[in-house]
C-alpha positions in Angstrom: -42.2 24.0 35.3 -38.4 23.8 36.2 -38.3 20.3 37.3 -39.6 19.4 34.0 -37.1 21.6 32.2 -35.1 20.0 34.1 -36.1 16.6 32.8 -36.2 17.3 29.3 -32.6 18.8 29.2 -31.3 15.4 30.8 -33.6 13.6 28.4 -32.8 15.0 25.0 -29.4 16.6 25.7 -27.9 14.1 27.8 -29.2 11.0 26.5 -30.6 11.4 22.7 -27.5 13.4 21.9 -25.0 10.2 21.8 -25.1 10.1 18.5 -23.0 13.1 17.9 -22.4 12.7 14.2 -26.2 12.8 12.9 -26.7 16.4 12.7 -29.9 16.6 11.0 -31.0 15.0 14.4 -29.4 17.4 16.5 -30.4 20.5 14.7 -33.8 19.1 15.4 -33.7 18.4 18.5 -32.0 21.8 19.5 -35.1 23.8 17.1 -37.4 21.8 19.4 -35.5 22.2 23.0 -35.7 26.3 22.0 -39.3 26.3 20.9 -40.1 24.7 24.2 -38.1 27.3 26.1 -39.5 30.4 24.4 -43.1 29.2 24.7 -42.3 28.7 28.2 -41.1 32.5 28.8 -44.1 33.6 26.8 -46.0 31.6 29.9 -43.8 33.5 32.8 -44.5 36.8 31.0 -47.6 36.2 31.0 -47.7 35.3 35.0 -45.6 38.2 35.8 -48.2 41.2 34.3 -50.9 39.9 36.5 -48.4 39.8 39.4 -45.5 42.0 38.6 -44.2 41.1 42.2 -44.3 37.7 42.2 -41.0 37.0 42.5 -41.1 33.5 42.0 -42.0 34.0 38.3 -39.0 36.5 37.6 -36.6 33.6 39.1 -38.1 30.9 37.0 -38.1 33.4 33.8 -34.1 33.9 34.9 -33.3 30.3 35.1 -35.3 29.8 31.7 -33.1 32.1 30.2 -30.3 30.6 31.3 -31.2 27.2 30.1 -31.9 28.7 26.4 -27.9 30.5 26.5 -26.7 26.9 27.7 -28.9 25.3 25.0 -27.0 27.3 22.5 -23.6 26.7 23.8 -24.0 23.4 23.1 -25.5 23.9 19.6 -22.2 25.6 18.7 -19.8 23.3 21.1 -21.3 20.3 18.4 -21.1 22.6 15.5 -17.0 23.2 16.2 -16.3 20.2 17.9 -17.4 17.3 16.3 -19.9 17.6 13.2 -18.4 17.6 10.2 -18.6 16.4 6.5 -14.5 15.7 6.4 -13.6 12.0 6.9 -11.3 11.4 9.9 -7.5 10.5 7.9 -5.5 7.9 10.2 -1.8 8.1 9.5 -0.8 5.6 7.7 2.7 3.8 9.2 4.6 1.0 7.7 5.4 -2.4 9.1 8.4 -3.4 7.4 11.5 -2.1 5.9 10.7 -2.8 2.2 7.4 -2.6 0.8 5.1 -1.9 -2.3 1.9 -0.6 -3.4 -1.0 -2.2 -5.9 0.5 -2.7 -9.4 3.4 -1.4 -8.5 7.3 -2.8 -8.7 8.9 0.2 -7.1 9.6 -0.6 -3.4 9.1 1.3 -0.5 11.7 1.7 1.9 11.1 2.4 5.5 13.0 1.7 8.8 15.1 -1.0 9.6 16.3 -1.0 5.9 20.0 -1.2 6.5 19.5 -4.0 9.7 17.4 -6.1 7.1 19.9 -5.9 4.3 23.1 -6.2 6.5 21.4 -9.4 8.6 20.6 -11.3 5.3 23.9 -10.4 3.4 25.8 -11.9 6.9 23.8 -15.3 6.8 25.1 -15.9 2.9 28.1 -18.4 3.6 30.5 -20.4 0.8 28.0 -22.5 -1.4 24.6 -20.2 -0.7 22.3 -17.8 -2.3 19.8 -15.0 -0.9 16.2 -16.0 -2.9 14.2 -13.2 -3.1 10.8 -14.4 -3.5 8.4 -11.4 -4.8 4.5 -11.9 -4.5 1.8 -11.1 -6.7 -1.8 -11.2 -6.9 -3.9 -12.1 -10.2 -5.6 -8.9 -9.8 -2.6 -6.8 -10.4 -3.7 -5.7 -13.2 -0.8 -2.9 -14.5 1.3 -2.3 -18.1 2.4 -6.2 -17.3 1.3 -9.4 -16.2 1.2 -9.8 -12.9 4.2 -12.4 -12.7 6.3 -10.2 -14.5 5.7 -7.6 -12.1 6.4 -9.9 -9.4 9.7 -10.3 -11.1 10.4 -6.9 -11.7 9.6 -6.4 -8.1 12.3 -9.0 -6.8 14.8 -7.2 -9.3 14.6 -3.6 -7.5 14.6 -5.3 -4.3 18.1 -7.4 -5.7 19.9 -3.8 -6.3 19.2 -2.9 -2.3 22.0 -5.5 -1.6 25.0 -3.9 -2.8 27.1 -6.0 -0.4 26.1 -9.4 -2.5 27.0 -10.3 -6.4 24.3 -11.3 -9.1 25.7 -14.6 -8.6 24.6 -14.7 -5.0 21.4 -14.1 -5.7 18.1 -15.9 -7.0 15.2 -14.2 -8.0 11.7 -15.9 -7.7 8.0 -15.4 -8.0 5.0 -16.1 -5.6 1.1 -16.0 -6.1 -0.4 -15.5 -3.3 -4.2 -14.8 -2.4 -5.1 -11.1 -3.0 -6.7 -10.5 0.6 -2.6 -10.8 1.3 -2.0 -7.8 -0.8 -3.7 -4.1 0.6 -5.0 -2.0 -2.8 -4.9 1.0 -1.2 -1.6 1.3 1.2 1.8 -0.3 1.0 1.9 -4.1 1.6 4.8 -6.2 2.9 5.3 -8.1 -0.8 8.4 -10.5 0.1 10.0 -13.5 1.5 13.6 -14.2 1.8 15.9 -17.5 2.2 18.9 -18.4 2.5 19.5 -21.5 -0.1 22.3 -24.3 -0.5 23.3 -24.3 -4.4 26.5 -26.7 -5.2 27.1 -29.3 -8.3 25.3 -31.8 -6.1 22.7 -29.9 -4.2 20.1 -26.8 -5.7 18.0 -25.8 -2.5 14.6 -24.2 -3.0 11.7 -22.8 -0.9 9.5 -26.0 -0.9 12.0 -28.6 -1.7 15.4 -29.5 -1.6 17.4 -31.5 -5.2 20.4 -33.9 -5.0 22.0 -35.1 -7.5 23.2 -38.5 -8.7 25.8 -39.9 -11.1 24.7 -42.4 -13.4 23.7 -45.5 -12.4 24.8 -44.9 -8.9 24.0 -44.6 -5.6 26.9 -44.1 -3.9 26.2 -39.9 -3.5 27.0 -38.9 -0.2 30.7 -39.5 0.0 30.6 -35.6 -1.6 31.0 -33.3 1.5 28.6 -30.8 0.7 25.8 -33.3 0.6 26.9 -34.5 3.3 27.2 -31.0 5.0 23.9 -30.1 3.8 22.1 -33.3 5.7 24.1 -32.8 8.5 22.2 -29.4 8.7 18.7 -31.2 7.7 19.3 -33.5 10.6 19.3 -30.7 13.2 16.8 -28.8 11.8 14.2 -31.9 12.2 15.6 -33.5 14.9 14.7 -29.9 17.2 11.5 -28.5 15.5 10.0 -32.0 15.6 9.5 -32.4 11.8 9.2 -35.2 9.5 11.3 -35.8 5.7 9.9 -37.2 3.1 12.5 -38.6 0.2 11.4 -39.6 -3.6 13.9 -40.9 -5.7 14.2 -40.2 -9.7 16.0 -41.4 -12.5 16.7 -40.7 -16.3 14.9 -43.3 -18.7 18.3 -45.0 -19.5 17.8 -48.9 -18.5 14.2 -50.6 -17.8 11.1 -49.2 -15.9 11.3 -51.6 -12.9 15.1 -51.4 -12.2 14.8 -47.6 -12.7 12.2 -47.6 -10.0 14.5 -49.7 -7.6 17.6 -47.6 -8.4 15.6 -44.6 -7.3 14.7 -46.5 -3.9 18.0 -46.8 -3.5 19.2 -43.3 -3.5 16.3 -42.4 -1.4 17.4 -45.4 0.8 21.3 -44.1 1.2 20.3 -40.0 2.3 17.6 -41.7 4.9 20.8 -43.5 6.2 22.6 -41.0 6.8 19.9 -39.2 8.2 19.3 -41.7 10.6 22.8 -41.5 11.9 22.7 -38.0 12.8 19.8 -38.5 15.2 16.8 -38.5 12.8 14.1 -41.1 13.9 13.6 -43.6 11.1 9.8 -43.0 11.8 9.9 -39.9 10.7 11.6 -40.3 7.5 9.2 -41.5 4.5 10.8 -42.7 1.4 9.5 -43.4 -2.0 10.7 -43.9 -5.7 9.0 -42.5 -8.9 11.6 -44.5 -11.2 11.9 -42.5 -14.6 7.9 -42.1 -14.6 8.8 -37.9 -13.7 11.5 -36.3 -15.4 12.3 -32.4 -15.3 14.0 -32.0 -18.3 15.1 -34.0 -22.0 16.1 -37.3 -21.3 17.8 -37.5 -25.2 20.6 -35.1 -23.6 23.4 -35.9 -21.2 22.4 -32.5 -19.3 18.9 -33.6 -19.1 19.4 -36.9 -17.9 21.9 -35.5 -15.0 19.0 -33.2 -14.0 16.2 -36.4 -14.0 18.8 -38.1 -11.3 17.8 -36.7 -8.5 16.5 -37.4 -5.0 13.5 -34.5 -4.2 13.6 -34.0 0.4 11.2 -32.5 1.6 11.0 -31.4 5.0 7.2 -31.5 6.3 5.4 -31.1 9.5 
């Protein structure tokens, strides 16, 4: 009888008990561990008024009782330790120095605030902007569309930079895939960089504009163009990227000789390019004439703006 005891105590509370959080399973199994033990000291009793010496049966009743305290213990052991109805709260900790919650604009500032703010406001030199680019998610469903909360969002993040002016600044907007964005804890919501804006160059995230005067192609005698590629050239040259060039033009003068002059510009950066290390392989150069304009070609200011050579820097 005590080597099965023995047996069952390994079996159901060693083994069956792993799963520690069912505990209409447990309270089972200890109701049937119990009824097994008391049935068994009904047996003993009954062995020991035939035989009140036998001796053997008033050890076996002993360590029978002993099992049924330890089968108890554990019962309340589970009870305190480990079953309950309260979910288990993680701490939440954020992973970045600014960031914001679902459908909100208000950021969240954390550590490594003032390192963030002080690093970026350094890198800002003579002729460059901080972009703050804000995401948003279609989903953000709040008192605004989601873009304008994206913008709103970039705004409150602008004022964290006392160092830099509203002039050194450029606020911008980002969709992005809502698995990006967390709905229930603070999400990392920005991007930053770092952008060349002169007369002759506006610098973006995807792309990069130069300017042209009219009918001409003879651009790059301006130092900050100049300055700018220089820049381009190392940056390709060492990360093993590739450019791609596309010239435009206003609508001023046929299609065909539009198309060419746009070649042309494109043709003149790749030059230079080329003389700062870039492989010519790895420069691809095309020419959409007048066929693409980004603004009224019946003004002067709109034609400037369609005169333009679009880089790009690719992988």
């Amino acid at each position: 009888m005590l080597t099965l005891n023995i047996k069952i105590l390994k079996k159901y509370l060693i083994s069956e008990i792993r799963d520690r959080n069912n505990l209409l399973f447990f309270n089972f199994l200890t109701i049937k561990f119990l009824f097994f033990q008391i049935n068994s000291i009904f047996t003993v009793i009954s062995t020991w008024n035939h035989n009140k010496t036998n001796m053997r049966a008033i050890l076996i009743l002993a360590i029978l009782i002993l099992q049924l305290l330890l089968g108890w213990l554990l019962y309340k052991d589970q009870q305190k330790c480990c079953l309950t109805d309260e979910p288990t709260s993680i701490p939440k900790t954020l992973t970045g120095p600014i960031l914001f919650q679902w459908a909100d604009s208000e950021p969240v500032t954390g550590q490594g605030l003032s390192f963030l703010v002080d690093s970026l406001s350094g890198l800002v030199g003579e002729n460059q902007k901080l972009e703050i680019i804000a995401w948003y998610c279609a989903e953000e469903k709040g008192t605004i569309t989601p873009d304008s909360l994206a913008y709103e969002r970039a705004q409150k993040t602008r004022l964290l930079f006392k160092n830099l002016t509203d002039d050194e600044c450029i606020l911008s907007t980002k969709e992005v895939d809502c698995s990006l964005l967390d709905k229930q804890n603070e999400f990392e919501g920005l991007e930053f960089g770092i952008r060349t804006i002169t007369q002759n160059i506006i610098e973006t995230e995807n792309e990069t504009l130069i300017y042209f005067p009219s009918n001409s192609t003879d651009k790059l005698n301006a130092t900050d163009v100049e300055t700018y590629l220089d820049k381009v050239a190392l940056i390709v040259t060492t990360g093993g990227k590739k450019i791609k060039l596309t010239g435009h033009t206003d609508n001023v003068g046929p299609e065909e000789p539009n198309k060419k002059l746009g070649l042309n510009r494109a043709e003149i950066i790749k030059k230079h390019l080329i003389s700062k290390g870039v492989n010519e392989s790895d420069i691809f150069v095309d020419s959409k004439g007048e066929l693409m304009p980004v603004a009224d070609n019946n003004t002067a200011e709109g034609r400037a703006k369609n005169r333009r050579t679009v880089l790009q820097i690719i992988q």
